[in-house]
PyMOL CGO cylinders between C-alpha atoms (Angstrom):
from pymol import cmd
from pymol.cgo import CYLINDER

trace = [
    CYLINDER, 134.91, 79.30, 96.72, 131.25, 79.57, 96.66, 0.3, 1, 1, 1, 1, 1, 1,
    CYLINDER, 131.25, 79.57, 96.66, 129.91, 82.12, 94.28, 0.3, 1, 1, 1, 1, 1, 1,
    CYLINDER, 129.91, 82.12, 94.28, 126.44, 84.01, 94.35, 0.3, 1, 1, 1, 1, 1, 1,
    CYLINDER, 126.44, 84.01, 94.35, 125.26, 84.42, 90.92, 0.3, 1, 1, 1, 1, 1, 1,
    CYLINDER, 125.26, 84.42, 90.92, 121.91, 84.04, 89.73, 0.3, 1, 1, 1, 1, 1, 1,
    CYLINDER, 121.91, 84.04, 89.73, 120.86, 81.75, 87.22, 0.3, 1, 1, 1, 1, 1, 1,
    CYLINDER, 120.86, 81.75, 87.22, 117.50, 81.43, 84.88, 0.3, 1, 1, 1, 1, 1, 1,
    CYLINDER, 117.50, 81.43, 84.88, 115.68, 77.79, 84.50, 0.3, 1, 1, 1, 1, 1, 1,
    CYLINDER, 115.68, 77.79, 84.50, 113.44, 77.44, 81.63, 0.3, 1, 1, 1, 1, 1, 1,
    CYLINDER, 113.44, 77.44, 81.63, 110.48, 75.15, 81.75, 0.3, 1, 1, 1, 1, 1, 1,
    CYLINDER, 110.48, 75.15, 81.75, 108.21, 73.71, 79.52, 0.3, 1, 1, 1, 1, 1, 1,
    CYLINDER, 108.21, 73.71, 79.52, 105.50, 72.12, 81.94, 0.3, 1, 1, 1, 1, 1, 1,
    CYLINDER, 105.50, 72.12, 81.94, 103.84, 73.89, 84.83, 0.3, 1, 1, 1, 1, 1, 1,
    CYLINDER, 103.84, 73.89, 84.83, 104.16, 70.74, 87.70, 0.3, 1, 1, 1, 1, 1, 1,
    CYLINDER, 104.16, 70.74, 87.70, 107.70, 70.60, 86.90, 0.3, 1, 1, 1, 1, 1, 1,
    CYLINDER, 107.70, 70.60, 86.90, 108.30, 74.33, 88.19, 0.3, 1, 1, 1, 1, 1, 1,
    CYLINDER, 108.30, 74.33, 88.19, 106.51, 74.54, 91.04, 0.3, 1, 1, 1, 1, 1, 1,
    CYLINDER, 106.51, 74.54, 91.04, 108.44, 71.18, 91.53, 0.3, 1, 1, 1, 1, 1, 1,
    CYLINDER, 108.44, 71.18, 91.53, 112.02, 72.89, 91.20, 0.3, 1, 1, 1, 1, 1, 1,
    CYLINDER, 112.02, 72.89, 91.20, 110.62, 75.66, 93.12, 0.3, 1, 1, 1, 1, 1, 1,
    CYLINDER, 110.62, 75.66, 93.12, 110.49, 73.44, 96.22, 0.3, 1, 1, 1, 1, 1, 1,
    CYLINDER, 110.49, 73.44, 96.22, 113.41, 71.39, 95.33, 0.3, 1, 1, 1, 1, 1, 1,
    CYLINDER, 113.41, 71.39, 95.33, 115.57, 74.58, 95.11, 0.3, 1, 1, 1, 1, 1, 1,
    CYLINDER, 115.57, 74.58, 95.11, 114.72, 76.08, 98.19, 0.3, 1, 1, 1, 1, 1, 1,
    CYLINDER, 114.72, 76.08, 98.19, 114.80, 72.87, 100.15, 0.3, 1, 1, 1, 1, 1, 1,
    CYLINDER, 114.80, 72.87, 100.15, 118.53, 72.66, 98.87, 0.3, 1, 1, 1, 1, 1, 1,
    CYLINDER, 118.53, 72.66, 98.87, 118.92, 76.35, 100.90, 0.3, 1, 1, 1, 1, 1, 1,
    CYLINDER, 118.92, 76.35, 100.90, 118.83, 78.18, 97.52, 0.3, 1, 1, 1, 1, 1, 1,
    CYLINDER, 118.83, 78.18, 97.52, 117.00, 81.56, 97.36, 0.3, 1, 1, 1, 1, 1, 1,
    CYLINDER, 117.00, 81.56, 97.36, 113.95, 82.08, 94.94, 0.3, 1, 1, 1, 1, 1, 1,
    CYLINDER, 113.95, 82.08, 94.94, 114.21, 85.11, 93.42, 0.3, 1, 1, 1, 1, 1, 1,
    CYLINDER, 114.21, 85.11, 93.42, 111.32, 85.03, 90.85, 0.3, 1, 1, 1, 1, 1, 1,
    CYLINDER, 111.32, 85.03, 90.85, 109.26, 82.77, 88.60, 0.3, 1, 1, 1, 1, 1, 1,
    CYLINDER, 109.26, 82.77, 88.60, 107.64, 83.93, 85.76, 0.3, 1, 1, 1, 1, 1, 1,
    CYLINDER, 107.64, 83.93, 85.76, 104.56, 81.93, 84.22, 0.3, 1, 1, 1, 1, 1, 1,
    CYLINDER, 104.56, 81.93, 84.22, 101.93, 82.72, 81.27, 0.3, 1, 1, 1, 1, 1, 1,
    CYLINDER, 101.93, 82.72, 81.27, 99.07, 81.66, 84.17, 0.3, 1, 1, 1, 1, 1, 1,
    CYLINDER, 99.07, 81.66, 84.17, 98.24, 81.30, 87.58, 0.3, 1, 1, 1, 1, 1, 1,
    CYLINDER, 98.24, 81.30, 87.58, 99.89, 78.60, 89.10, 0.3, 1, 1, 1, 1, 1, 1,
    CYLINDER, 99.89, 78.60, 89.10, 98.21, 76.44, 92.10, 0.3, 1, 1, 1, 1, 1, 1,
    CYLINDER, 98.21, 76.44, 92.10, 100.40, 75.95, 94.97, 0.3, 1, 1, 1, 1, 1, 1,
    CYLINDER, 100.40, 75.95, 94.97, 103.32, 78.27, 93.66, 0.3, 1, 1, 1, 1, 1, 1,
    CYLINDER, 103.32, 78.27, 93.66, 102.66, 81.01, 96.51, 0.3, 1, 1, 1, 1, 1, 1,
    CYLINDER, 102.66, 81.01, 96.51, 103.25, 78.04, 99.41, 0.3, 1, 1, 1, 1, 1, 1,
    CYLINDER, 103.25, 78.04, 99.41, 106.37, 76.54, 97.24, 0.3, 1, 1, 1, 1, 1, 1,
    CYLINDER, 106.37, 76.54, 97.24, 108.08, 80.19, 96.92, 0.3, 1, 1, 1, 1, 1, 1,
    CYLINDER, 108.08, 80.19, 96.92, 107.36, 80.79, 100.71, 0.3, 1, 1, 1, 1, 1, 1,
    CYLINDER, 107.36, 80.79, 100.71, 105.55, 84.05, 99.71, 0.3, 1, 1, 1, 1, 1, 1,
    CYLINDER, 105.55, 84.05, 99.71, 103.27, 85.85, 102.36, 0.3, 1, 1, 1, 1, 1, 1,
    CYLINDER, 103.27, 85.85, 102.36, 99.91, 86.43, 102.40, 0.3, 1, 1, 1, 1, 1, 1,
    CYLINDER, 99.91, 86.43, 102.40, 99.46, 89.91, 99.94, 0.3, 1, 1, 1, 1, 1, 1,
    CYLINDER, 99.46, 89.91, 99.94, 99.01, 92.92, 102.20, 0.3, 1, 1, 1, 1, 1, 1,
    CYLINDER, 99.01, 92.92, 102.20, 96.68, 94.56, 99.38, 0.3, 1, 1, 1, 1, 1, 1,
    CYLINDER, 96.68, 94.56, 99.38, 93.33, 93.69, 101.22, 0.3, 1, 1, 1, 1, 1, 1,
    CYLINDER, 93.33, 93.69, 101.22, 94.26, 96.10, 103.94, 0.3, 1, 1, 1, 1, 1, 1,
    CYLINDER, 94.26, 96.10, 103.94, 95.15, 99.00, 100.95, 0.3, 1, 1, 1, 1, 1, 1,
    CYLINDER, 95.15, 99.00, 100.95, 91.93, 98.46, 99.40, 0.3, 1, 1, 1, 1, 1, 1,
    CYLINDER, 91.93, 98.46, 99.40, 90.16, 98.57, 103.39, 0.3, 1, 1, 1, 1, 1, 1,
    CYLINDER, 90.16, 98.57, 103.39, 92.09, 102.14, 104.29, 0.3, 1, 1, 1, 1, 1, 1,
    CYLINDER, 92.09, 102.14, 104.29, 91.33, 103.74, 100.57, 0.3, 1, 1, 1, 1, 1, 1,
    CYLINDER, 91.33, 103.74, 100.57, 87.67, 102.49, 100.91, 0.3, 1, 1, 1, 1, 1, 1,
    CYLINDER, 87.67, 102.49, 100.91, 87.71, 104.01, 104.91, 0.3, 1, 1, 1, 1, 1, 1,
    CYLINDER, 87.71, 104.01, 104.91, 89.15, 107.25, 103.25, 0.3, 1, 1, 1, 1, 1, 1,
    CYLINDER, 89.15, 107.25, 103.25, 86.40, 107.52, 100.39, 0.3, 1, 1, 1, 1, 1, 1,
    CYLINDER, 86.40, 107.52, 100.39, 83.82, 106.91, 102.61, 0.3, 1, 1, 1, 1, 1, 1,
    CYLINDER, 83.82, 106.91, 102.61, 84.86, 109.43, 105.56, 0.3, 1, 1, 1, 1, 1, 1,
    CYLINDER, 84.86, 109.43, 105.56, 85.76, 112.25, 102.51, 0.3, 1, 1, 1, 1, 1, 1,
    CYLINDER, 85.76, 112.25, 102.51, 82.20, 111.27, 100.92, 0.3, 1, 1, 1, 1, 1, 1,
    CYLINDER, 82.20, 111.27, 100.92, 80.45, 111.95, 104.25, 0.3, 1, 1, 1, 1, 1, 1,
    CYLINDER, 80.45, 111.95, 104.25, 82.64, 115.22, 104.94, 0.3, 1, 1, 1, 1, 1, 1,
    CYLINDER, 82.64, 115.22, 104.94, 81.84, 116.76, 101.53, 0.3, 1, 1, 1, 1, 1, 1,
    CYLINDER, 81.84, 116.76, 101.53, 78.19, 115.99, 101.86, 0.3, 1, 1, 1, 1, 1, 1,
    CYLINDER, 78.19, 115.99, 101.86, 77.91, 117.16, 105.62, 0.3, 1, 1, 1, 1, 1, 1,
    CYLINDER, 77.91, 117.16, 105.62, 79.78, 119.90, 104.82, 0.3, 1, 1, 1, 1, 1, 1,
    CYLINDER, 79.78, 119.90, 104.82, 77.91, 121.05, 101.68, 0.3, 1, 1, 1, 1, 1, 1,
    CYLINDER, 77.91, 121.05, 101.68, 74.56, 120.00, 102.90, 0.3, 1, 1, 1, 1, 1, 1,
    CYLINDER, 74.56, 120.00, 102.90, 74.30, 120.78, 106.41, 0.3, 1, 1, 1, 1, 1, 1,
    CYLINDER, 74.30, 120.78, 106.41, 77.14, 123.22, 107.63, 0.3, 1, 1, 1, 1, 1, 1,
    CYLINDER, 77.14, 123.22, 107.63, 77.09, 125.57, 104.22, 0.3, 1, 1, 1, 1, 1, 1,
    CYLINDER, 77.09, 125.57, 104.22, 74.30, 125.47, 102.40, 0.3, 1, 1, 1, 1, 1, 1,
    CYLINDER, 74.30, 125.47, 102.40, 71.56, 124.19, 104.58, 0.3, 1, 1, 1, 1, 1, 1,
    CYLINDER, 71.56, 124.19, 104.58, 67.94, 123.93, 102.35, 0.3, 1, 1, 1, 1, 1, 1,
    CYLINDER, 67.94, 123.93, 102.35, 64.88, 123.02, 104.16, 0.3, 1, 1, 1, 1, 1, 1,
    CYLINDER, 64.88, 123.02, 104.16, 63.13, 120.32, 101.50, 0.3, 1, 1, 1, 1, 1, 1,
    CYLINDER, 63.13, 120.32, 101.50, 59.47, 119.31, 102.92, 0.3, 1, 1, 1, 1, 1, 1,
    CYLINDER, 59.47, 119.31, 102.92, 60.84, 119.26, 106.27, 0.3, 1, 1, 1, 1, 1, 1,
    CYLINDER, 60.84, 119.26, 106.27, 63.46, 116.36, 105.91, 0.3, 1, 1, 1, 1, 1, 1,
    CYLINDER, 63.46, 116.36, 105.91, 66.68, 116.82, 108.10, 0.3, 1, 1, 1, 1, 1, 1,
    CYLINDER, 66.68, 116.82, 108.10, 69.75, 118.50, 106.24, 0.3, 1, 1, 1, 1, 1, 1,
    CYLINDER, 69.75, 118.50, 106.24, 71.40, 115.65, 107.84, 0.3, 1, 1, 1, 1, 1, 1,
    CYLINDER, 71.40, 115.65, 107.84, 69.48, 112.82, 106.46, 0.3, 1, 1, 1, 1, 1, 1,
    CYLINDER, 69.48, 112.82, 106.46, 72.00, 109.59, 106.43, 0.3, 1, 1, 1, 1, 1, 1,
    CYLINDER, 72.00, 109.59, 106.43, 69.71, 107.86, 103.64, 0.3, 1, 1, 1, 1, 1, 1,
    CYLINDER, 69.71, 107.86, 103.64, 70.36, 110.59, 101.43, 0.3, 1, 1, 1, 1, 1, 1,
    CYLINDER, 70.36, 110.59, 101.43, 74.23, 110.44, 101.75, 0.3, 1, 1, 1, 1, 1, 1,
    CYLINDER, 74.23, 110.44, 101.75, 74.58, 106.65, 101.41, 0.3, 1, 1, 1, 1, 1, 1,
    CYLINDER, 74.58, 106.65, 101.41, 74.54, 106.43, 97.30, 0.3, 1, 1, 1, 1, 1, 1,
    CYLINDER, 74.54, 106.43, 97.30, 77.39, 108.84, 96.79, 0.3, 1, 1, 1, 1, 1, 1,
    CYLINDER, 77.39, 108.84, 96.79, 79.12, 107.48, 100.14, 0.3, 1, 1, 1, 1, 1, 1,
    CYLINDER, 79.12, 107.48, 100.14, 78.98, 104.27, 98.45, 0.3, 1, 1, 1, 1, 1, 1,
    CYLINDER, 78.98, 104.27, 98.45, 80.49, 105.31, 95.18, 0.3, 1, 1, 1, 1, 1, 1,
    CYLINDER, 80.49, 105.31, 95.18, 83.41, 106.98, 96.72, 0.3, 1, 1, 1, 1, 1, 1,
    CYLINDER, 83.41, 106.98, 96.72, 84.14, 104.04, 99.04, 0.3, 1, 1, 1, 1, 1, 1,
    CYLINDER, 84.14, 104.04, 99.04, 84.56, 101.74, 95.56, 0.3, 1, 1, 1, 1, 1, 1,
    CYLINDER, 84.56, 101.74, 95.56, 85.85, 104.36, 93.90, 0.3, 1, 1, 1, 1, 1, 1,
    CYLINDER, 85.85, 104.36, 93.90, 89.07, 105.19, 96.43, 0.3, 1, 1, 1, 1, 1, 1,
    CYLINDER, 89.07, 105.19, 96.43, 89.46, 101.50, 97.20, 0.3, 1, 1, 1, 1, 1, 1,
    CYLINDER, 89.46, 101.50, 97.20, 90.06, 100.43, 93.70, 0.3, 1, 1, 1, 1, 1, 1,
    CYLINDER, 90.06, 100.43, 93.70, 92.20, 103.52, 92.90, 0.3, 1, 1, 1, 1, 1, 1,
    CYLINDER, 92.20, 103.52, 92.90, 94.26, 102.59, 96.31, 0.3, 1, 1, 1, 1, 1, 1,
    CYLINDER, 94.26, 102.59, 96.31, 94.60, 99.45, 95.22, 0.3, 1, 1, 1, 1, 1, 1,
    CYLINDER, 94.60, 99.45, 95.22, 95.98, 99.51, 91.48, 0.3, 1, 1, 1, 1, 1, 1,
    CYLINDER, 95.98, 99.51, 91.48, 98.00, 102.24, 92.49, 0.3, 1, 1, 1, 1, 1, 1,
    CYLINDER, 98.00, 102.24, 92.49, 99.64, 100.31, 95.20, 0.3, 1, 1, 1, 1, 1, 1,
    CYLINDER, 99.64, 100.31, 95.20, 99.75, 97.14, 92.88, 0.3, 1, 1, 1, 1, 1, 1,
    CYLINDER, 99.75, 97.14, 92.88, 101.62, 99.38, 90.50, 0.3, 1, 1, 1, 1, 1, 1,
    CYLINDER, 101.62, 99.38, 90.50, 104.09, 100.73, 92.85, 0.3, 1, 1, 1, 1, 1, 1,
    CYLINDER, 104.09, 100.73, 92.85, 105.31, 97.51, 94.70, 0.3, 1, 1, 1, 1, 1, 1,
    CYLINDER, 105.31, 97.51, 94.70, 105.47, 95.90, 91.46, 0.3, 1, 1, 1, 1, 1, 1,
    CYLINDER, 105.47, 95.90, 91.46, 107.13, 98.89, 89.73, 0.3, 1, 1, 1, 1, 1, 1,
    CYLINDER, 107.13, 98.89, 89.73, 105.19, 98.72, 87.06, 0.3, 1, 1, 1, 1, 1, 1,
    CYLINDER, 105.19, 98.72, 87.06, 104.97, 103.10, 86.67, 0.3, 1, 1, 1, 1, 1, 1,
    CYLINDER, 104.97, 103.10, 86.67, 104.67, 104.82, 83.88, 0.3, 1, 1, 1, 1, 1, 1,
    CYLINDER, 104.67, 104.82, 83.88, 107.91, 105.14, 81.75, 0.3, 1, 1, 1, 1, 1, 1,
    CYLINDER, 107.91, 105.14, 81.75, 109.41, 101.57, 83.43, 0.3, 1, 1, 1, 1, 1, 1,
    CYLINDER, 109.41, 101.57, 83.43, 110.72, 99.20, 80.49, 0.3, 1, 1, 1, 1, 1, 1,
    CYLINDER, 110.72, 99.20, 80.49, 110.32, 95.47, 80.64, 0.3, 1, 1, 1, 1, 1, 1,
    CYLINDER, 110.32, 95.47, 80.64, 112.69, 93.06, 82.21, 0.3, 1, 1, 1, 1, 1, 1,
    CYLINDER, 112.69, 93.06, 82.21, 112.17, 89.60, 80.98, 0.3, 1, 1, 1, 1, 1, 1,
    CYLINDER, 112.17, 89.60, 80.98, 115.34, 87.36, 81.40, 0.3, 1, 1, 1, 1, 1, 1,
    CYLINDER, 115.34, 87.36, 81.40, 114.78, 85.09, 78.32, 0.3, 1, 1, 1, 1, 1, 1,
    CYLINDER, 114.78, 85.09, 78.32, 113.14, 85.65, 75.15, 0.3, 1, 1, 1, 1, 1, 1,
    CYLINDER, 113.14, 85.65, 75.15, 109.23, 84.26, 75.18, 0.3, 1, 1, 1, 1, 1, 1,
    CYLINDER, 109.23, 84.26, 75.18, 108.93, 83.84, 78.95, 0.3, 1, 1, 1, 1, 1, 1,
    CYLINDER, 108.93, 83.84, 78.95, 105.26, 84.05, 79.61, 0.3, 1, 1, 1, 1, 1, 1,
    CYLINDER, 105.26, 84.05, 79.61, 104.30, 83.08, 76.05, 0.3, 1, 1, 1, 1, 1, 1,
    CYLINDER, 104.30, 83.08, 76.05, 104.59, 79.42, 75.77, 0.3, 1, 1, 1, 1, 1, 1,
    CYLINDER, 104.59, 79.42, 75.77, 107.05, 78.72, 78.60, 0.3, 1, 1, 1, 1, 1, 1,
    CYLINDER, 107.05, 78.72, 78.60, 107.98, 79.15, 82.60, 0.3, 1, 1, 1, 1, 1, 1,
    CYLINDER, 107.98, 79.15, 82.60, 111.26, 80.71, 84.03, 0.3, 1, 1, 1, 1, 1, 1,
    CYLINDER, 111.26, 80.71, 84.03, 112.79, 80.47, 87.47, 0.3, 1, 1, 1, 1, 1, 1,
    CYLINDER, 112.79, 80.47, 87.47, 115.50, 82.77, 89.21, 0.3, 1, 1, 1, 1, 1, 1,
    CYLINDER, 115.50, 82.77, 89.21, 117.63, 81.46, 91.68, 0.3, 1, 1, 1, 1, 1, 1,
    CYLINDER, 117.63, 81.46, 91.68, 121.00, 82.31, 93.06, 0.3, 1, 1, 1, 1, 1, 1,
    CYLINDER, 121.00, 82.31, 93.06, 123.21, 81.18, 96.13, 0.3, 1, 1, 1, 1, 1, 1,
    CYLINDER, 123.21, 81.18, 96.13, 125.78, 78.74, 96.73, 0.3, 1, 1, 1, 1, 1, 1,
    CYLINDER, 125.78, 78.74, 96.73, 127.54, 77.10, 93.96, 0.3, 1, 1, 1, 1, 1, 1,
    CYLINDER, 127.54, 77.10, 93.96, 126.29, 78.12, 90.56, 0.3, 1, 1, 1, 1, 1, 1,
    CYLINDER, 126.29, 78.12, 90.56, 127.09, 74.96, 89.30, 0.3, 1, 1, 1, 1, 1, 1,
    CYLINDER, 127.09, 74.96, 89.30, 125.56, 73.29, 92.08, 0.3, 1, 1, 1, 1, 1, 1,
    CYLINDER, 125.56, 73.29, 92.08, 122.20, 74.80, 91.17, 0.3, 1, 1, 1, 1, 1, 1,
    CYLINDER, 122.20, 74.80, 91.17, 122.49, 74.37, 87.72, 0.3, 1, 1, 1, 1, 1, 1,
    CYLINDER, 122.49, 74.37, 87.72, 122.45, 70.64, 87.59, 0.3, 1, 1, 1, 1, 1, 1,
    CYLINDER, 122.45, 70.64, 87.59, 120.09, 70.65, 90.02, 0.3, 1, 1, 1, 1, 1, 1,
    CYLINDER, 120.09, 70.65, 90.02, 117.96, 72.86, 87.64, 0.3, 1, 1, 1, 1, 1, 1,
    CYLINDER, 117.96, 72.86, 87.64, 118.87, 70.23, 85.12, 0.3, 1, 1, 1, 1, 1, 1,
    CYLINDER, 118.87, 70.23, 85.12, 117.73, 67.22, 87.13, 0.3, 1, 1, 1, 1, 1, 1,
    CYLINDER, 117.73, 67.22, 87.13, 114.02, 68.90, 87.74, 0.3, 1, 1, 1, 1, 1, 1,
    CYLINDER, 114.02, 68.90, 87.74, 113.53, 68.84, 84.08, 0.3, 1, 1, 1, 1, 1, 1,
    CYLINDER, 113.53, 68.84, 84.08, 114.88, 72.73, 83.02, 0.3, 1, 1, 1, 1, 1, 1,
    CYLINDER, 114.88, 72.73, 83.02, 114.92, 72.64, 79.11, 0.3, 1, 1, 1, 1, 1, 1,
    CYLINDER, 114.92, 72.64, 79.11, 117.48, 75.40, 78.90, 0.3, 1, 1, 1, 1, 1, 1,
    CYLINDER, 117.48, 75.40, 78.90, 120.03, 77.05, 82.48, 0.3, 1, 1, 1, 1, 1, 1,
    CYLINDER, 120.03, 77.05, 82.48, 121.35, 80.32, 81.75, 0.3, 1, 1, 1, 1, 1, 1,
    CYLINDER, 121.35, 80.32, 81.75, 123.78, 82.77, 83.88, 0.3, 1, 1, 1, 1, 1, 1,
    CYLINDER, 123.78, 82.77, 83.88, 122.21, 86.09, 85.12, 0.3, 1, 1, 1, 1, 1, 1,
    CYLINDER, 122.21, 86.09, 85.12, 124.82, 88.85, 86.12, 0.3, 1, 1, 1, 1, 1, 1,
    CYLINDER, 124.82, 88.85, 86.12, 123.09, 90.01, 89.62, 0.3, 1, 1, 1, 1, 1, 1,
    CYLINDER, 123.09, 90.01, 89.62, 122.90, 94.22, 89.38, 0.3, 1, 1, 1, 1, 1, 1,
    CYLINDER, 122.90, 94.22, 89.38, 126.59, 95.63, 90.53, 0.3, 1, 1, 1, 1, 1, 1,
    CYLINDER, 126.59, 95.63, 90.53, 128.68, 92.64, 89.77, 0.3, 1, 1, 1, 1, 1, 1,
    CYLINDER, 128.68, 92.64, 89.77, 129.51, 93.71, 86.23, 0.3, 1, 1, 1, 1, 1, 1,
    CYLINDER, 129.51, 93.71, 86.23, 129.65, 91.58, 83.40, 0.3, 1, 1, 1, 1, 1, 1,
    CYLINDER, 129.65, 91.58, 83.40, 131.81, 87.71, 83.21, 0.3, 1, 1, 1, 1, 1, 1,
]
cmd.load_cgo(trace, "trace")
């Protein structure tokens, strides 16, 4: 009977994860995370991941800043408190482009890192989850699960995994 449990790979070379990460999900086993002390090229395209969605974040925070920047300043400059300075328009766009500007970067970044956070669930108050002891130090992980455990474990083996260990998945209790 086939069973679903997840297993950790560690990895002492970079080519020979992003290796296993292909090899694993060409053998119809799921990906469930890798964990590496750098940037890895090609690991996005061997993990099937999408393109990130956070360029569109960072457009609608910067679209927000800049509308709320030219609000305030319309609103304070030409609707409430209108002051007639050598005869220059209360509605002068040159005048409003610095702090439009600064608000644009300014709610784009803050959109941003907040929405990194929150996908990521890295809030305030969450504790680390690292499934093996100096992952991201001196060494790479991967988490797979599906089909036969063993299965997957020897094939972890045979892509050069220094060390295979069982993961419980979250509501199956412990072995």
């Amino acid at each position: 009977m086939p069973s679903s449990e997840r297993v950790v790979a560690r990895f002492a070379e970079p080519e020979r994860l992003v290796d296993a990460v292909r090899k694993v999900r060409a053998r119809g086993f799921a990906v469930r995370d890798v964990y590496a002390p750098f940037p890895l090229h090609g690991l996005d395209e061997a993990m099937g991941l999408r393109r990130s969605r956070l360029g569109i974040v960072a457009f609608l925070g910067g679209l927000a800043g800049a509308l709320s920047a030219i609000a305030l300043q319309v609103g304070t400059a030409v609707i409430d408190w209108p002051i007639d300075v050598g005869g220059k328009p209360e509605n002068s766009a040159l005048a409003f482009l610095p702090i439009t500007f600064e608000l644009t970067i300014l709610f784009s970044g803050l959109a941003t890192a907040a929405a990194f956070l929150f996908t990521n669930r890295l809030l305030p108050g969450a504790s680390a989850r690292m499934p093996l002891a100096g992952v991201t130090d001196d060494s790479f992980a991967l988490i797979a699960e599906g089909g036969y455990a063993e299965v997957l474990r020897d094939l972890l083996f045979d892509c050069g995994a220094r060390e295979v260990r069982d993961l419980t998945p979250p509501g199956k209790g412990s072995r």
